[in-house]
KEGU-404108 format. One record per atom (N, C-alpha, C): residue number from 1; x, y, z; atom name; chain. Coordinates in steps of 0.02 Angstrom, whole numbers, plus 50000, padded with zeros to 5 digits. Layout:
N
site resi NUM, x X, y Y, z Z, name CA, chain A
...
end
This chain:
143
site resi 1, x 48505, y 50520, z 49892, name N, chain A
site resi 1, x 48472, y 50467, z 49854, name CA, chain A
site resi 1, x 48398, y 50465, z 49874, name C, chain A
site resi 2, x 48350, y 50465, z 49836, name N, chain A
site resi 2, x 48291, y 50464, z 49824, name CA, chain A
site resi 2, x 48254, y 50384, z 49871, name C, chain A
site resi 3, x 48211, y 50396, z 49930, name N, chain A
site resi 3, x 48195, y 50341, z 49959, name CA, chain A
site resi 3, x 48184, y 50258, z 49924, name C, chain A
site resi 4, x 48147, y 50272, z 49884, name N, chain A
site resi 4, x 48116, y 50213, z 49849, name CA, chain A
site resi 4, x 48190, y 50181, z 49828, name C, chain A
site resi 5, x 48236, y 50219, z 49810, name N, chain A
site resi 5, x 48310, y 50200, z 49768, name CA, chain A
site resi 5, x 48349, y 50170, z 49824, name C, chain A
site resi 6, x 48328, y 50190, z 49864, name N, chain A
site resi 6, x 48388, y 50159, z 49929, name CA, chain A
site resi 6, x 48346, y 50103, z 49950, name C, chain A
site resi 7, x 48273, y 50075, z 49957, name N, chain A
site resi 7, x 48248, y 50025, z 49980, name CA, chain A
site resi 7, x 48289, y 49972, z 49911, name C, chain A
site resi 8, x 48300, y 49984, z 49876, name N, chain A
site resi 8, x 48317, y 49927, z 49820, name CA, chain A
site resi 8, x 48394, y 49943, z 49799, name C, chain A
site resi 9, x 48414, y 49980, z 49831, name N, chain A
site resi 9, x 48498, y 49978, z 49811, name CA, chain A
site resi 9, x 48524, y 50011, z 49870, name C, chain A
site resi 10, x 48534, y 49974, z 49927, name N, chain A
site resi 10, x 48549, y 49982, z 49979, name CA, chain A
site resi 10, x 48655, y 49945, z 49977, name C, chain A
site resi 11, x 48695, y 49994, z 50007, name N, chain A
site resi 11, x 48767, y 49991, z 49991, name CA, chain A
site resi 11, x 48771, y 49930, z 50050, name C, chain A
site resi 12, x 48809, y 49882, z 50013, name N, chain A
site resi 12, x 48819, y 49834, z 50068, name CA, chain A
site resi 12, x 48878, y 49852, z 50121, name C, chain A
site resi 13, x 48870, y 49837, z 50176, name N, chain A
site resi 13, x 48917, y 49863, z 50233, name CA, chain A
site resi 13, x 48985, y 49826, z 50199, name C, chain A
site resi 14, x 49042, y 49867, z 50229, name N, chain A
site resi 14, x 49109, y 49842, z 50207, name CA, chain A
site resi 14, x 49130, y 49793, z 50236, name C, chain A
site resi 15, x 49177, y 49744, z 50214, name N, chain A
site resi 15, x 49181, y 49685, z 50272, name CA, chain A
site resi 15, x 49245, y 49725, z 50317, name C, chain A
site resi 16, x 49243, y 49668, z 50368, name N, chain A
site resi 16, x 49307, y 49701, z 50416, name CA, chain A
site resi 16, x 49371, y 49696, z 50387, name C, chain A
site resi 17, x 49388, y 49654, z 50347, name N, chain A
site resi 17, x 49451, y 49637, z 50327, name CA, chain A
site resi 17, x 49472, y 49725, z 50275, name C, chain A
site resi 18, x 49430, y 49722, z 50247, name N, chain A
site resi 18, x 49446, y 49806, z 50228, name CA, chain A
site resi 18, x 49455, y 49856, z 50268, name C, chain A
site resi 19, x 49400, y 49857, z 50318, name N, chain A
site resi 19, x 49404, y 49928, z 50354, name CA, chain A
site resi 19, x 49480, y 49908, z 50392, name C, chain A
site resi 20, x 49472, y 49862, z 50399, name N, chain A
site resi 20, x 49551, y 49857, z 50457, name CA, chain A
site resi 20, x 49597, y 49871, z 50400, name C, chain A
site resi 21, x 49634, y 49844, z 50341, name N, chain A
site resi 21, x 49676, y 49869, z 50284, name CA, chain A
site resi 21, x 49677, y 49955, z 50281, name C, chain A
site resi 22, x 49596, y 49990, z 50291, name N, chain A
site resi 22, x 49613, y 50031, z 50262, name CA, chain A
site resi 22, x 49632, y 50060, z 50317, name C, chain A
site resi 23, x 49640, y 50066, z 50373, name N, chain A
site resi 23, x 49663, y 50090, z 50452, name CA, chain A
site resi 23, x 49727, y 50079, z 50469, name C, chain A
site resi 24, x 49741, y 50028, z 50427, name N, chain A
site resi 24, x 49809, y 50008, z 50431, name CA, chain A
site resi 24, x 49850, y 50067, z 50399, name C, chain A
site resi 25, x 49809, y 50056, z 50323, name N, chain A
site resi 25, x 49862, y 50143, z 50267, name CA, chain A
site resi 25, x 49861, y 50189, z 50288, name C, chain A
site resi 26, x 49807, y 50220, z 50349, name N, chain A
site resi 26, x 49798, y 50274, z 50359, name CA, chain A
site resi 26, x 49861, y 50289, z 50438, name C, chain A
site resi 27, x 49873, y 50220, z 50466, name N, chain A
site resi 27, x 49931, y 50217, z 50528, name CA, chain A
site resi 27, x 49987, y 50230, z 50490, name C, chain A
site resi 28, x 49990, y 50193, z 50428, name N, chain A
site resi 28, x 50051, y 50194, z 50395, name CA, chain A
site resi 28, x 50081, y 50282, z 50356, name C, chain A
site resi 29, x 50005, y 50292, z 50332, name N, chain A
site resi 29, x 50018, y 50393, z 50286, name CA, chain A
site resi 29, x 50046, y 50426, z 50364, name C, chain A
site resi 30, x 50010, y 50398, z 50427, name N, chain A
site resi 30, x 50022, y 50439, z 50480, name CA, chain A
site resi 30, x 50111, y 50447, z 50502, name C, chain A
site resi 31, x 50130, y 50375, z 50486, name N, chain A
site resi 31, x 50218, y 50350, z 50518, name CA, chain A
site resi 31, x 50241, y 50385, z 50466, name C, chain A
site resi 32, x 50229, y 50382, z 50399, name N, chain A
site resi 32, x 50259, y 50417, z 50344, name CA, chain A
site resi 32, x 50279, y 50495, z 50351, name C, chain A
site resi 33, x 50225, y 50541, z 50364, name N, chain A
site resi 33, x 50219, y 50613, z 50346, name CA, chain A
site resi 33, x 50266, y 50613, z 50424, name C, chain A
site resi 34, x 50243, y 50582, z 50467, name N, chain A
site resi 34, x 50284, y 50603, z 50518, name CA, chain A
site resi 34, x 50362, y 50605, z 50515, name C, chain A
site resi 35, x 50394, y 50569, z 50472, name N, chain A
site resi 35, x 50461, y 50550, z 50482, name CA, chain A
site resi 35, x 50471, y 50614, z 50411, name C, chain A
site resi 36, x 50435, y 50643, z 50388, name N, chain A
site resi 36, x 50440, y 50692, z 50357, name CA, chain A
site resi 36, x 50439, y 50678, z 50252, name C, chain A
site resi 37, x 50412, y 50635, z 50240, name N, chain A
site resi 37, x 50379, y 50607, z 50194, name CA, chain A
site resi 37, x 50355, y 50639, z 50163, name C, chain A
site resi 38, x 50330, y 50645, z 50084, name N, chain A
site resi 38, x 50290, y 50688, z 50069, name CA, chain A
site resi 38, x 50253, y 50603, z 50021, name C, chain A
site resi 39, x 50171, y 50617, z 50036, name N, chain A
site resi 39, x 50143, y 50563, z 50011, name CA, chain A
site resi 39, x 50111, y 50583, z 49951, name C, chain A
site resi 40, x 50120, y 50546, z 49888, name N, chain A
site resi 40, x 50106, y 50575, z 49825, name CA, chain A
site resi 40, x 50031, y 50538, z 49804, name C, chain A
site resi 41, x 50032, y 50500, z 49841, name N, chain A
site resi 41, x 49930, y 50453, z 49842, name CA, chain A
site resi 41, x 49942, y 50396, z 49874, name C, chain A
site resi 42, x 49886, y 50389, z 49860, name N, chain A
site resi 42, x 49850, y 50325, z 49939, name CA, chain A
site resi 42, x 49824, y 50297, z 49872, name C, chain A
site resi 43, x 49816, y 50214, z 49893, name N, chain A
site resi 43, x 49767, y 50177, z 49850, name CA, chain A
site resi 43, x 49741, y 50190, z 49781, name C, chain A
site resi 44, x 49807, y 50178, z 49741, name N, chain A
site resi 44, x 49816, y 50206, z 49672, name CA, chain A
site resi 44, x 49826, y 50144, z 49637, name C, chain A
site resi 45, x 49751, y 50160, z 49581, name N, chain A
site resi 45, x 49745, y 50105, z 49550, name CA, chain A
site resi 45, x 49791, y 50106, z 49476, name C, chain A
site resi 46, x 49812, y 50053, z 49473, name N, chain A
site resi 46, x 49868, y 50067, z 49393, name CA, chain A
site resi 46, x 49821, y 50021, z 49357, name C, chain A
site resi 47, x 49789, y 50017, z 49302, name N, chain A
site resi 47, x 49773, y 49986, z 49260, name CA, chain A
site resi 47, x 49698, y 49929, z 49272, name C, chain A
site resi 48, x 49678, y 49874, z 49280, name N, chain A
site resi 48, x 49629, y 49861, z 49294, name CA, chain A
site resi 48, x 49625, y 49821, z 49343, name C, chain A
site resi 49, x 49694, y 49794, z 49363, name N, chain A
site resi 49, x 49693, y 49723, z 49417, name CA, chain A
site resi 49, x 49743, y 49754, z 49472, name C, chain A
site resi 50, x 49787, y 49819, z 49471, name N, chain A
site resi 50, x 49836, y 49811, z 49524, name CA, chain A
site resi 50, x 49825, y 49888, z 49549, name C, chain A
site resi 51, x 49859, y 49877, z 49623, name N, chain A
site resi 51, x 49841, y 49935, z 49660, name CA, chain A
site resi 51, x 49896, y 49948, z 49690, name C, chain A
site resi 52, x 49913, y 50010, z 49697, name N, chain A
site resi 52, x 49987, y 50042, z 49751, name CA, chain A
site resi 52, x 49955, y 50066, z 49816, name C, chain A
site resi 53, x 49964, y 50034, z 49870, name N, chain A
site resi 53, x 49948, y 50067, z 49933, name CA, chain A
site resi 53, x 49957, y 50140, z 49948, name C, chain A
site resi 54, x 50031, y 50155, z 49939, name N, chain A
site resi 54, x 50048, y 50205, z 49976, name CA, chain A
site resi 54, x 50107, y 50237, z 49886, name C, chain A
site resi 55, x 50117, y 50278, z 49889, name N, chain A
site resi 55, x 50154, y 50315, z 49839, name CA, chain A
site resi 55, x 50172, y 50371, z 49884, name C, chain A
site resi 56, x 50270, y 50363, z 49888, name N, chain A
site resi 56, x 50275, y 50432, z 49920, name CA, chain A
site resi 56, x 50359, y 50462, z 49896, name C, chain A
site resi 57, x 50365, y 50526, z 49923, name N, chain A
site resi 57, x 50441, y 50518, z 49890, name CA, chain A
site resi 57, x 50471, y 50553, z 49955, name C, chain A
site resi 58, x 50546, y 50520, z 49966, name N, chain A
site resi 58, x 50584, y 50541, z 50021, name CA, chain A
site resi 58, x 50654, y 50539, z 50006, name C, chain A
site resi 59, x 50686, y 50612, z 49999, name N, chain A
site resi 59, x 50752, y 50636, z 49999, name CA, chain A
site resi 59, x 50751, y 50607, z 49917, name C, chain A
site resi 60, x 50696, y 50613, z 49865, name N, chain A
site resi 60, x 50717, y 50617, z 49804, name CA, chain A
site resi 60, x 50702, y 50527, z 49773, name C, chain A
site resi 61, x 50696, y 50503, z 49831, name N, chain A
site resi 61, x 50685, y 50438, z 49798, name CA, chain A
site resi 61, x 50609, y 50418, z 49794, name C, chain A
site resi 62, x 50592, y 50401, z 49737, name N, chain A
site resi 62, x 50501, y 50384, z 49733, name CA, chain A
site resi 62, x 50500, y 50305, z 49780, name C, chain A
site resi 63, x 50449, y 50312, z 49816, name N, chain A
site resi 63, x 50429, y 50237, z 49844, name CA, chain A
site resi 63, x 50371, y 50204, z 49865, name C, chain A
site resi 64, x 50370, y 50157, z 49824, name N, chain A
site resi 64, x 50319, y 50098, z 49832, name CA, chain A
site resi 64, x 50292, y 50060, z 49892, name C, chain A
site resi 65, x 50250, y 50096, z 49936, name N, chain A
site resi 65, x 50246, y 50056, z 49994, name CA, chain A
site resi 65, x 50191, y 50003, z 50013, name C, chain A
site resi 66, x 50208, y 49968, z 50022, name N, chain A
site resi 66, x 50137, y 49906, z 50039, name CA, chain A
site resi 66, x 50143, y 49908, z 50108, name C, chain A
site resi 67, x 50073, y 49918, z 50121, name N, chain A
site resi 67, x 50063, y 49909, z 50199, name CA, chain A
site resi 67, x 50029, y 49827, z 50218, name C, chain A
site resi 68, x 50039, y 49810, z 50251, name N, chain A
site resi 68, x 49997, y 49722, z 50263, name CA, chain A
site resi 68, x 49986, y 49734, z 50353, name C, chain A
site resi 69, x 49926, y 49745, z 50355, name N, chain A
site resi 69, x 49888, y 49742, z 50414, name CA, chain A
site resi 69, x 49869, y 49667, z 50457, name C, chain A
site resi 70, x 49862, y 49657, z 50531, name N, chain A
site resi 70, x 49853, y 49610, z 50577, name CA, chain A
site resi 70, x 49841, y 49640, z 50623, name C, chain A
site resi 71, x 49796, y 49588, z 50668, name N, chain A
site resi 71, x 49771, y 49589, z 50726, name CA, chain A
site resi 71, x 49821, y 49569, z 50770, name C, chain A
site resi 72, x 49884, y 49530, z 50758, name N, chain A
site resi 72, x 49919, y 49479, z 50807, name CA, chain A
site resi 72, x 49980, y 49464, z 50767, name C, chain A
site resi 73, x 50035, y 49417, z 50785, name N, chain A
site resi 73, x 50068, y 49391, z 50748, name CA, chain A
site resi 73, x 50070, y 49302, z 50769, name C, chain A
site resi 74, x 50003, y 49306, z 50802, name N, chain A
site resi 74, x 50008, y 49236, z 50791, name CA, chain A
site resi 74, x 50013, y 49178, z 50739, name C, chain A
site resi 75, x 50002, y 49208, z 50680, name N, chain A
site resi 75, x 50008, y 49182, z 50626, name CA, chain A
site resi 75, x 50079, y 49193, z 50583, name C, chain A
site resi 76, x 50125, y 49233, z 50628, name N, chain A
site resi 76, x 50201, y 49251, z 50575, name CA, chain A
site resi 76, x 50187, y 49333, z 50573, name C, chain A
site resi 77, x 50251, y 49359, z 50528, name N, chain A
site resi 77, x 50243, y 49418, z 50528, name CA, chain A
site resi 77, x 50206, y 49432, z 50476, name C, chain A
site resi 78, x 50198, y 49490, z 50472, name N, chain A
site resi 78, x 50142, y 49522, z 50397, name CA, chain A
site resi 78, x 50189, y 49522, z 50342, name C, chain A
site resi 79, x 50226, y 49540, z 50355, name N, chain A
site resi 79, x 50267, y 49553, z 50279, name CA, chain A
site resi 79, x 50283, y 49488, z 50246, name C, chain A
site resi 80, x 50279, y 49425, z 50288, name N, chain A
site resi 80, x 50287, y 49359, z 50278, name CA, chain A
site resi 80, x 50219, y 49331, z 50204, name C, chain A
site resi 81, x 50172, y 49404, z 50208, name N, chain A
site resi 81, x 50125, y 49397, z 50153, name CA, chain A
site resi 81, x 50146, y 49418, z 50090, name C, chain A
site resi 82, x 50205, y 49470, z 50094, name N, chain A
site resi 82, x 50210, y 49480, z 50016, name CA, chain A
site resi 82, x 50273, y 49431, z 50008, name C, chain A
site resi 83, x 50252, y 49373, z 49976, name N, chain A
site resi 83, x 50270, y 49327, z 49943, name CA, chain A
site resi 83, x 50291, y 49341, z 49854, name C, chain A
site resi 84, x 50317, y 49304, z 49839, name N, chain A
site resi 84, x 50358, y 49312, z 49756, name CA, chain A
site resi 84, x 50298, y 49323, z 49696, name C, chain A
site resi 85, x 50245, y 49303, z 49733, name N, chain A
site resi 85, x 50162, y 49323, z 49677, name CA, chain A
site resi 85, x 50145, y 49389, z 49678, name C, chain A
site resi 86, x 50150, y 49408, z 49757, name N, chain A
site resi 86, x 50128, y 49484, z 49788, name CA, chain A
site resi 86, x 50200, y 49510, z 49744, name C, chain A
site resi 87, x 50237, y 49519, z 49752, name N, chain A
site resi 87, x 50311, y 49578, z 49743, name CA, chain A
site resi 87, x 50319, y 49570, z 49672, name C, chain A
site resi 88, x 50260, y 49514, z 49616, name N, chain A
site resi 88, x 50279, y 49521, z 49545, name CA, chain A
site resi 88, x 50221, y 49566, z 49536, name C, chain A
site resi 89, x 50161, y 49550, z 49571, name N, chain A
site resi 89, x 50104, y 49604, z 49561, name CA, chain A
site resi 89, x 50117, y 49681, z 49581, name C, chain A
site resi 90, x 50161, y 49659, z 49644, name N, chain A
site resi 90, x 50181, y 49756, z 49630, name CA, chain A
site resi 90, x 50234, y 49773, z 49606, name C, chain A
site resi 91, x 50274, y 49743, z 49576, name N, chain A
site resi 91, x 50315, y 49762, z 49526, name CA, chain A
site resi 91, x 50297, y 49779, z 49450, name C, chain A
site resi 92, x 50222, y 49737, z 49430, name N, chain A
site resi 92, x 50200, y 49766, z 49385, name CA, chain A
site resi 92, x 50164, y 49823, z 49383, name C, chain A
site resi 93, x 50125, y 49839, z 49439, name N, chain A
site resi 93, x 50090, y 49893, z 49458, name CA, chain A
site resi 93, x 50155, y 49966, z 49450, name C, chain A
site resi 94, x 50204, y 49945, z 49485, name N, chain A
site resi 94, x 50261, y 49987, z 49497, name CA, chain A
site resi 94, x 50277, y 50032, z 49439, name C, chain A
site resi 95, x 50287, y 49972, z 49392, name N, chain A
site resi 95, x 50312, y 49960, z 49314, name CA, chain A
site resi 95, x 50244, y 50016, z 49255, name C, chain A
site resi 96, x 50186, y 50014, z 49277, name N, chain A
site resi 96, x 50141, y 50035, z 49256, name CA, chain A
site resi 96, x 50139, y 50103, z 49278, name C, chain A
site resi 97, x 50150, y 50127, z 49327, name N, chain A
site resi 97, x 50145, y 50192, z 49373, name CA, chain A
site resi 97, x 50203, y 50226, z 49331, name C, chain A
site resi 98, x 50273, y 50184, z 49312, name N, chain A
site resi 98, x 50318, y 50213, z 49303, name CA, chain A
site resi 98, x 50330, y 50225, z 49241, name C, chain A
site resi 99, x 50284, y 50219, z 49187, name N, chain A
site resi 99, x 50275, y 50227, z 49131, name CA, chain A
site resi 99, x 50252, y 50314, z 49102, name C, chain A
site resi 100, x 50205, y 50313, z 49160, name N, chain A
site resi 100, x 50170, y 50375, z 49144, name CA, chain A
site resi 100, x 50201, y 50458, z 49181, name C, chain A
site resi 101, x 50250, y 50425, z 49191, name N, chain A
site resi 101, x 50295, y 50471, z 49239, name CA, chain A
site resi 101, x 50343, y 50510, z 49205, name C, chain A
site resi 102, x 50363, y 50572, z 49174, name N, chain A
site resi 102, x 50379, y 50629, z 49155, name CA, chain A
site resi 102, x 50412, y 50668, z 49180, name C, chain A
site resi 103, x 50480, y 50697, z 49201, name N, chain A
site resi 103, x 50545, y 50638, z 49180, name CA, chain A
site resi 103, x 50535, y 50571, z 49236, name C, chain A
site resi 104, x 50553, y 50505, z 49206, name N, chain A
site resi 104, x 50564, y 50461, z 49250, name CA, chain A
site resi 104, x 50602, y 50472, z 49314, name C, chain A
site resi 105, x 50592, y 50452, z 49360, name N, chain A
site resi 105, x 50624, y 50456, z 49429, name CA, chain A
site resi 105, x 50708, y 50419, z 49432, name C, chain A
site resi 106, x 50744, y 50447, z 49470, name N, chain A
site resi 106, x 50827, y 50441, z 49457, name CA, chain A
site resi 106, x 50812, y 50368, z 49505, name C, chain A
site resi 107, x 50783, y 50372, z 49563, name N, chain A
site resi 107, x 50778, y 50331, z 49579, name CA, chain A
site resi 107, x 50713, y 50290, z 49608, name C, chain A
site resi 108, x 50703, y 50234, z 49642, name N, chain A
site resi 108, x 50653, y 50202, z 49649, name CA, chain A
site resi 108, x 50665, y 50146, z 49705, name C, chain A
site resi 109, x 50604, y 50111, z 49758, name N, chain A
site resi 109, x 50620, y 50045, z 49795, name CA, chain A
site resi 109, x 50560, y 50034, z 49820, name C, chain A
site resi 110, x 50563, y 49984, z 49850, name N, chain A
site resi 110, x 50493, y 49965, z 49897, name CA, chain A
site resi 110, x 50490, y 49943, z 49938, name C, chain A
site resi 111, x 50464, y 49979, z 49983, name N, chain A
site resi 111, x 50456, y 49958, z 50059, name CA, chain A
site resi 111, x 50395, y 49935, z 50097, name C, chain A
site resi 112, x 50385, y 49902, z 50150, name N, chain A
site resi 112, x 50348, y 49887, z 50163, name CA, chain A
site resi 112, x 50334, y 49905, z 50259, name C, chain A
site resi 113, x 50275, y 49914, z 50261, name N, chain A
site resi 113, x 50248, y 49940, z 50329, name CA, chain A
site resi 113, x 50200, y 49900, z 50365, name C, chain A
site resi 114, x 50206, y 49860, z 50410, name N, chain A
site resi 114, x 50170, y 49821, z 50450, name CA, chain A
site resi 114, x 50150, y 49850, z 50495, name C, chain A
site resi 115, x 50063, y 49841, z 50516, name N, chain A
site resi 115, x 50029, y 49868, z 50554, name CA, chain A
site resi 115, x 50005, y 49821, z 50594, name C, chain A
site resi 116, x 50012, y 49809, z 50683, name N, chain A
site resi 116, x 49985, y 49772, z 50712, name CA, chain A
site resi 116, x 49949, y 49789, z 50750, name C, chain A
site resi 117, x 49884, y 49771, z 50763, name N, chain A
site resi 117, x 49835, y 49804, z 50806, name CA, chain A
site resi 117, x 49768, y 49812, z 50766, name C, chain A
site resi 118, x 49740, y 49855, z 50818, name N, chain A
site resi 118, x 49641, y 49840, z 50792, name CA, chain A
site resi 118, x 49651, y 49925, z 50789, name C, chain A
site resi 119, x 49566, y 49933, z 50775, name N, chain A
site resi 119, x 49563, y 50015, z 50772, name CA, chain A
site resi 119, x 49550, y 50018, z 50863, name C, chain A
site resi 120, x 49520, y 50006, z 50896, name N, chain A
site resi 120, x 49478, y 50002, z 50926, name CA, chain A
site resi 120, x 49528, y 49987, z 51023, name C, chain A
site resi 121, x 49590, y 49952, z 51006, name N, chain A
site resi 121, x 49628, y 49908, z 51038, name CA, chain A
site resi 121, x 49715, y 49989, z 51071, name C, chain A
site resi 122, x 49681, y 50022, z 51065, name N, chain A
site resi 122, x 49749, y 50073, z 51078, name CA, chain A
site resi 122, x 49792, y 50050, z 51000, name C, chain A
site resi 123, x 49856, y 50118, z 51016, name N, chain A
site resi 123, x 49900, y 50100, z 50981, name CA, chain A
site resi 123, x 49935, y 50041, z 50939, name C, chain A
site resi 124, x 49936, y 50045, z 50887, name N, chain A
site resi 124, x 49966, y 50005, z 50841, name CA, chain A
site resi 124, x 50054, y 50001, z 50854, name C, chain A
site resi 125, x 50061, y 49917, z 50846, name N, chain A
site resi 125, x 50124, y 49906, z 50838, name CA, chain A
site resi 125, x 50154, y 49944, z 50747, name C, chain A
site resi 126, x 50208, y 49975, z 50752, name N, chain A
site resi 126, x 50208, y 49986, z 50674, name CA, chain A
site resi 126, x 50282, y 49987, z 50661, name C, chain A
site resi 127, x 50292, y 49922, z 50619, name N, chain A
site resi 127, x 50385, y 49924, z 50569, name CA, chain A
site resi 127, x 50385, y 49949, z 50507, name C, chain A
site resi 128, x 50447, y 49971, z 50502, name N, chain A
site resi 128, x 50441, y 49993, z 50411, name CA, chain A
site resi 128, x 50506, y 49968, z 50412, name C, chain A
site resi 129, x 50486, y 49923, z 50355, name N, chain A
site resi 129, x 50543, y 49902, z 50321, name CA, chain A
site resi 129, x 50547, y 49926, z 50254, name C, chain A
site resi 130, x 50620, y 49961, z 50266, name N, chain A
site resi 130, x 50633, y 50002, z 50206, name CA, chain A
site resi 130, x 50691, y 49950, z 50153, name C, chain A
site resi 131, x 50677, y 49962, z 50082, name N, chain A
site resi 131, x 50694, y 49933, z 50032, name CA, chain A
site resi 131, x 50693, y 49854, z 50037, name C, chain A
site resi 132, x 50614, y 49820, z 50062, name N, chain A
site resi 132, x 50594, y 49773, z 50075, name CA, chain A
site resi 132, x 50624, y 49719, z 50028, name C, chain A
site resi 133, x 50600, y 49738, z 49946, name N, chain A
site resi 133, x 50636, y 49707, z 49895, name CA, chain A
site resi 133, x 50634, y 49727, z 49847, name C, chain A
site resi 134, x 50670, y 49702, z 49804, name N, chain A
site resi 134, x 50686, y 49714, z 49719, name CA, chain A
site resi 134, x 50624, y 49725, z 49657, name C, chain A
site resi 135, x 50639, y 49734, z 49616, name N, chain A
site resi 135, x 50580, y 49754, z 49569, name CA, chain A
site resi 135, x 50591, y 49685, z 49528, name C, chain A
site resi 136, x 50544, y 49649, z 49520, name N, chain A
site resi 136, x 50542, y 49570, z 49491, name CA, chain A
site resi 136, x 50582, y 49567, z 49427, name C, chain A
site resi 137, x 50633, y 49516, z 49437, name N, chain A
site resi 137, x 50676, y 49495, z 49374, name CA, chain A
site resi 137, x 50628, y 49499, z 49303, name C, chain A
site resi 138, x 50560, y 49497, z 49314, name N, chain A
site resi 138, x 50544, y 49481, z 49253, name CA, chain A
site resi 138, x 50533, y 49547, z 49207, name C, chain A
site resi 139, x 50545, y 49620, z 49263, name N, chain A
site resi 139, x 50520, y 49671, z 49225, name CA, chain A
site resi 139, x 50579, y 49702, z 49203, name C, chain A
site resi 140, x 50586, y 49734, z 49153, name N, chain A
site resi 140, x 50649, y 49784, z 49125, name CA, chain A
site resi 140, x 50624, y 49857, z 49146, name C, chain A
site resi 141, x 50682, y 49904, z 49156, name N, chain A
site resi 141, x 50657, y 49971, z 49133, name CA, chain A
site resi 141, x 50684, y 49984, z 49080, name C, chain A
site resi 142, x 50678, y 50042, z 49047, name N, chain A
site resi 142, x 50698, y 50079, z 48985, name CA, chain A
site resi 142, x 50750, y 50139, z 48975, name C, chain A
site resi 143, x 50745, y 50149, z 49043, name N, chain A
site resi 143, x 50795, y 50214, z 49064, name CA, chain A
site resi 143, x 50872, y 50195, z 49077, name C, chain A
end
């Protein structure tokens, strides 16, 4: 970038609440591939408002993973965040991903991966909870 262009469009630093999220997906692609995973994308946007953390497939089944990052659990657990708003938003996201998919997948679920810890702080605490929950009553499939 051309000097004069960067005195007047200078990238604003990221806040922490991101960089820690995105350290979190990257603990989580790490627990994944290790347990022998194959990860099909990271931070995959479906449409204009919803996002898939993690997309991966294991022993044939496609899966939806949300990772929810913390410093502590002084506040409850993380997964205590995807609430019935969060699991309709990624069920539509899900629902959207699974549209464009050629043949549709036999099967499907969603799990979720809690990351506790800093970057900075050693090792991360890390759970995966597998087939966290259901795909929201409100969506149908077609298959």
């Amino acid at each position: 970038m051309k000097p004069w262009i960067e005195k007047w469009f200078k990238k604003a630093a990221e806040p922490a609440h991101l960089k820690s999220g995105k350290w979190g997906e990257r603990q989580a692609v790490r627990l994944l591939k290790s347990k022998g995973w194959k990860i099909m994308g990271e931070r995959v946007r479906v449409g204009r408002h919803d996002e898939l953390d993690i997309i991966a497939n294991h022993e044939g089944v496609l899966v939806f993973v949300e990772v929810k990052t913390r410093k502590n659990e002084d506040f409850g657990r993380p997964i205590s965040a995807v609430n019935q708003a969060k699991r309709h938003h990624l069920s539509r996201a899900a629902v959207g991903y699974l549209k464009h998919q050629k043949p549709p997948p036999d099967y499907f679920r969603f799990d979720v991966v809690e990351v506790i810890g800093e970057p900075d702080m050693g090792p991360p605490k890390i759970r995966h909870i597998e087939n966290a929950f259901q795909l929201a009553s409100s969506y149908k499939l077609w298959w």
